[in-house]
BALOBA-1460 file (C-alpha; in Angstrom, 3 decimals):
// residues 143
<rec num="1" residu="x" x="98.858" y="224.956" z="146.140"/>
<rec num="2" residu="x" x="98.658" y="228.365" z="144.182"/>
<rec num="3" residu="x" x="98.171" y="228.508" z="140.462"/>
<rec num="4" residu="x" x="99.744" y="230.824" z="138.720"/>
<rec num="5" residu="x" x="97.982" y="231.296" z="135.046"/>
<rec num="6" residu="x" x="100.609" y="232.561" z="131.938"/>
<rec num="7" residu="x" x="99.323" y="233.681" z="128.679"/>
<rec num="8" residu="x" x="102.553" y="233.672" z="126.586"/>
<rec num="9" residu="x" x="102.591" y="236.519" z="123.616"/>
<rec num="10" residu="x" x="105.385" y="234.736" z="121.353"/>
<rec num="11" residu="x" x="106.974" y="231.601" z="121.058"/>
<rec num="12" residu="x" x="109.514" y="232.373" z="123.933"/>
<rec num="13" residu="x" x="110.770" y="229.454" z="126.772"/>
<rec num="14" residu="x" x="108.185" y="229.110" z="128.961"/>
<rec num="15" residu="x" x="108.699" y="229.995" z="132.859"/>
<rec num="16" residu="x" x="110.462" y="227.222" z="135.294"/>
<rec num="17" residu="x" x="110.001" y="227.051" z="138.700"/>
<rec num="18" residu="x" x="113.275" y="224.687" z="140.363"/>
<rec num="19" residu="x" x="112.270" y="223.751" z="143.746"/>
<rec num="20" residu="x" x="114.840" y="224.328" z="145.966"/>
<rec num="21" residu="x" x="117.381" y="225.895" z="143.946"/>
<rec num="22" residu="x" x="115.883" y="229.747" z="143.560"/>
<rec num="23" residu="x" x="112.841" y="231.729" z="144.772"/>
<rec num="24" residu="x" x="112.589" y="233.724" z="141.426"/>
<rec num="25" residu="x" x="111.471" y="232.819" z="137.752"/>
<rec num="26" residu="x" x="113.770" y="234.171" z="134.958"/>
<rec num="27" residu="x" x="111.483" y="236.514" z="132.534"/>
<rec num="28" residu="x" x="113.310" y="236.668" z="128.948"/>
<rec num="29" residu="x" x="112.933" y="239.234" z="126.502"/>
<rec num="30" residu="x" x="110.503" y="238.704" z="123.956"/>
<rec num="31" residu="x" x="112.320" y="239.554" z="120.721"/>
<rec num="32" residu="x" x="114.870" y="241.030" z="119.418"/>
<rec num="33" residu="x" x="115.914" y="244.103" z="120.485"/>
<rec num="34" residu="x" x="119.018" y="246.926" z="119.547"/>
<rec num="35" residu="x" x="119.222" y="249.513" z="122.000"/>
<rec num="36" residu="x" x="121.373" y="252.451" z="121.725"/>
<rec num="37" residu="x" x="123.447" y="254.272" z="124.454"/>
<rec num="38" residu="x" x="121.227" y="256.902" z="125.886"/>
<rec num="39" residu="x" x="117.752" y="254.967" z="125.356"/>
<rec num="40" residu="x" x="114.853" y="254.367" z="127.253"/>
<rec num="41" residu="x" x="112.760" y="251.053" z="126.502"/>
<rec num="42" residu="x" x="110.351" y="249.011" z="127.825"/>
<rec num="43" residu="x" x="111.092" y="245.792" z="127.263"/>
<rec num="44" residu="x" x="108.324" y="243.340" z="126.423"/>
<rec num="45" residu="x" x="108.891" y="240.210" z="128.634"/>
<rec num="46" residu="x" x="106.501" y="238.145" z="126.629"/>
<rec num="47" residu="x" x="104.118" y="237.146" z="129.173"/>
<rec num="48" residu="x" x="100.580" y="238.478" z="130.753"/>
<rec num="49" residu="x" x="100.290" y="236.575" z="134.496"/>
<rec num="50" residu="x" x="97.154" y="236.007" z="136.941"/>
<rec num="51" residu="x" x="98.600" y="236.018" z="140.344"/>
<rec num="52" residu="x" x="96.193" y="234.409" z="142.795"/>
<rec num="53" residu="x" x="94.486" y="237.122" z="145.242"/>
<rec num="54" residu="x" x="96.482" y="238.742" z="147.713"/>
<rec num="55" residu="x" x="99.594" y="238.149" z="145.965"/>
<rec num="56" residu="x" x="102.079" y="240.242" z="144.093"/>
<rec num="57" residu="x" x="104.972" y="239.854" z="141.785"/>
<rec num="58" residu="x" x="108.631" y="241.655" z="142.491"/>
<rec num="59" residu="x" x="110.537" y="242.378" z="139.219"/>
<rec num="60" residu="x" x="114.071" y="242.644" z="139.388"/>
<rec num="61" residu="x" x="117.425" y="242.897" z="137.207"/>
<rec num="62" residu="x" x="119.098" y="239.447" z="137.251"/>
<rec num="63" residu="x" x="122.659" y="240.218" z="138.621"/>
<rec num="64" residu="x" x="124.830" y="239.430" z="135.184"/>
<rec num="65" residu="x" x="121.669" y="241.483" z="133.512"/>
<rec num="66" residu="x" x="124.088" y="244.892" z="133.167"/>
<rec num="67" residu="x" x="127.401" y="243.036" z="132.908"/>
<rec num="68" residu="x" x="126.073" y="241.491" z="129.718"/>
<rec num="69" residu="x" x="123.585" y="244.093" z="128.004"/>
<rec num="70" residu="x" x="124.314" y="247.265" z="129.645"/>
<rec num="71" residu="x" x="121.157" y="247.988" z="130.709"/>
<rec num="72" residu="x" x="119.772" y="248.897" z="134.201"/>
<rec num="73" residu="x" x="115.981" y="248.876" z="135.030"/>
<rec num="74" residu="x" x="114.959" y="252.127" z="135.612"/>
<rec num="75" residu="x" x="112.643" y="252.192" z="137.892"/>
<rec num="76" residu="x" x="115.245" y="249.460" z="140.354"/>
<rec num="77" residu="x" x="112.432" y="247.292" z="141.105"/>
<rec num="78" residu="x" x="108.858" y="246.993" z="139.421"/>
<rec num="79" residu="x" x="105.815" y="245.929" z="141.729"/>
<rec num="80" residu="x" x="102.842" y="243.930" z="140.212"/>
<rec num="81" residu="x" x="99.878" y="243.676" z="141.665"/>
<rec num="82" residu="x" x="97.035" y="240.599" z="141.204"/>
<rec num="83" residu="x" x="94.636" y="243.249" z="139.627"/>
<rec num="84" residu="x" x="97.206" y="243.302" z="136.057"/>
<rec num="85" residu="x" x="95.998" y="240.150" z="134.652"/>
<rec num="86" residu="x" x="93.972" y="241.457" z="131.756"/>
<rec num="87" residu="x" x="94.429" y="239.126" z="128.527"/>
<rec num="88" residu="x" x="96.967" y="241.801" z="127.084"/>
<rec num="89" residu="x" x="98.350" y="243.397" z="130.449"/>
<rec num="90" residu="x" x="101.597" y="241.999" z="129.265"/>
<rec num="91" residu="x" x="104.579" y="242.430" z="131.420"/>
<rec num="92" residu="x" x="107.479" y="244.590" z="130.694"/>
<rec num="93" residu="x" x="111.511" y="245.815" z="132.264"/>
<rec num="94" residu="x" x="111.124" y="249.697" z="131.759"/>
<rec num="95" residu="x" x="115.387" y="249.873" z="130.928"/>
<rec num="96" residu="x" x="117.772" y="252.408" z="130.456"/>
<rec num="97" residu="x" x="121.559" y="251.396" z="127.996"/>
<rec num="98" residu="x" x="123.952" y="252.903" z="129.338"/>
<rec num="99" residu="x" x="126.098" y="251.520" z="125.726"/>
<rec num="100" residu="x" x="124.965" y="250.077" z="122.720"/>
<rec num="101" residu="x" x="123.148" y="246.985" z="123.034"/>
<rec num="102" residu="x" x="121.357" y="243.970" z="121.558"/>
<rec num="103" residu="x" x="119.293" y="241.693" z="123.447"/>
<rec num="104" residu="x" x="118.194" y="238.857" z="121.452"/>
<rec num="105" residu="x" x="114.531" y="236.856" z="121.707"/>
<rec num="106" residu="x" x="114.916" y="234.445" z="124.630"/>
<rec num="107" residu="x" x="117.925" y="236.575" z="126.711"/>
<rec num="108" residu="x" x="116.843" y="236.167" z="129.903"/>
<rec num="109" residu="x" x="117.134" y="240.191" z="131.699"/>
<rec num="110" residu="x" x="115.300" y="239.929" z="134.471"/>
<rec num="111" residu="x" x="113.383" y="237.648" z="136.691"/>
<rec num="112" residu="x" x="110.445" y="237.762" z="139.651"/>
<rec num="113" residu="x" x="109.211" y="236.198" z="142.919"/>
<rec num="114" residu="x" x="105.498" y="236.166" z="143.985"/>
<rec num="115" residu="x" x="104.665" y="237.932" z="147.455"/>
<rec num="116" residu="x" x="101.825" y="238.037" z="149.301"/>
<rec num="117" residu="x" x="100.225" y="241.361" z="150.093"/>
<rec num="118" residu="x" x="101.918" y="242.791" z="153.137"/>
<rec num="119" residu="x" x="99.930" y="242.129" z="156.323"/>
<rec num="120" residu="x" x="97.275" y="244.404" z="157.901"/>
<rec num="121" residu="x" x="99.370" y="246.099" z="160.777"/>
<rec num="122" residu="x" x="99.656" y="249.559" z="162.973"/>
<rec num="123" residu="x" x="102.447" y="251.783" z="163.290"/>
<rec num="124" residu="x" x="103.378" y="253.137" z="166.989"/>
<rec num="125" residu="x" x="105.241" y="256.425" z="167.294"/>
<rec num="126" residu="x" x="108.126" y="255.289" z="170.236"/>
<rec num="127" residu="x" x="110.752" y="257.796" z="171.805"/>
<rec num="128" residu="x" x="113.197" y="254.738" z="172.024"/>
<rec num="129" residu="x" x="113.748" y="251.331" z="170.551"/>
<rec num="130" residu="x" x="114.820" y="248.400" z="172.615"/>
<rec num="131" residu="x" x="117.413" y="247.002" z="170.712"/>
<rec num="132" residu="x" x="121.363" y="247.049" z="170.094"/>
<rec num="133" residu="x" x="122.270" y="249.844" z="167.962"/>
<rec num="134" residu="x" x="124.462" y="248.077" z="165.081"/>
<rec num="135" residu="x" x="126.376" y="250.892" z="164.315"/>
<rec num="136" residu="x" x="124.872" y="252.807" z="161.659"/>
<rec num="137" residu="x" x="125.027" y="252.787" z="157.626"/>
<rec num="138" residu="x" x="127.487" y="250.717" z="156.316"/>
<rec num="139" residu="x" x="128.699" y="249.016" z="159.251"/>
<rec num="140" residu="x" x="127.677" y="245.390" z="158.824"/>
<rec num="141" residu="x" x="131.138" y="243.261" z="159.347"/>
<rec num="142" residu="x" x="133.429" y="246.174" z="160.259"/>
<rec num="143" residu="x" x="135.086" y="244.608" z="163.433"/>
């Protein structure tokens, strides 16, 4: 089994992992935090993390993360890698309001899933590919 070491940097819930119910941890904001329309902030998520080697983490918006705080993480998705694990590499949602906003200590506005590295591989230039075309952008369940 991995371990997965978390230096907390307040008093915030601490991460929970429910087997079988999700494949991502909820990361919470780590105080509180007004935010006006316009605004660029990073938001400090409270936490410095150790992944184990060859691992990374995936940072993502939760889905109700705009509908309740108007905010959308500006960069869409944030990659960690194992080698930000110093003792204050503390992890943070670089976010954009598009309205006035508070996020209070605890909200949770994002959350993660731990990857492993992707595997060595090649690439092959091809003329043609095998398979059934499926129609092109935006055509998954048009009949």
């Amino acid at each position: 089994m991995l371990e997965i070491k978390v230096k907390y940097f307040t008093d915030i819930e601490p991460l929970k992992f429910i087997e079988n119910k999700s494949d991502w941890y909820d990361l919470r904001c780590a105080e509180d935090i007004e935010i006006k329309k316009g605004e660029f902030r990073l938001i400090p998520l409270g936490v410095a993390i150790e992944l184990p080697k060859g691992y990374e983490a995936i940072v993502a918006p939760r889905s109700s993360t705009y509908k309740n705080y108007g905010i959308i993480q500006t960069n869409s998705i944030g990659v960690i890698d194992e080698t930000y694990c110093g003792d204050n590499d503390q992890w943070f949602m670089p976010a954009i309001a598009l309205r006035d906003t508070i996020i209070h200590k605890n909200d949770r506005v994002c959350q993660f899933r731990i990857l492993a590295h992707q595997p060595s591989h090649t690439i092959s230039t091809v003329t043609h590919l095998d398979n059934k075309d499926r129609g092109g952008i935006g055509s998954t369940g048009k009949a």
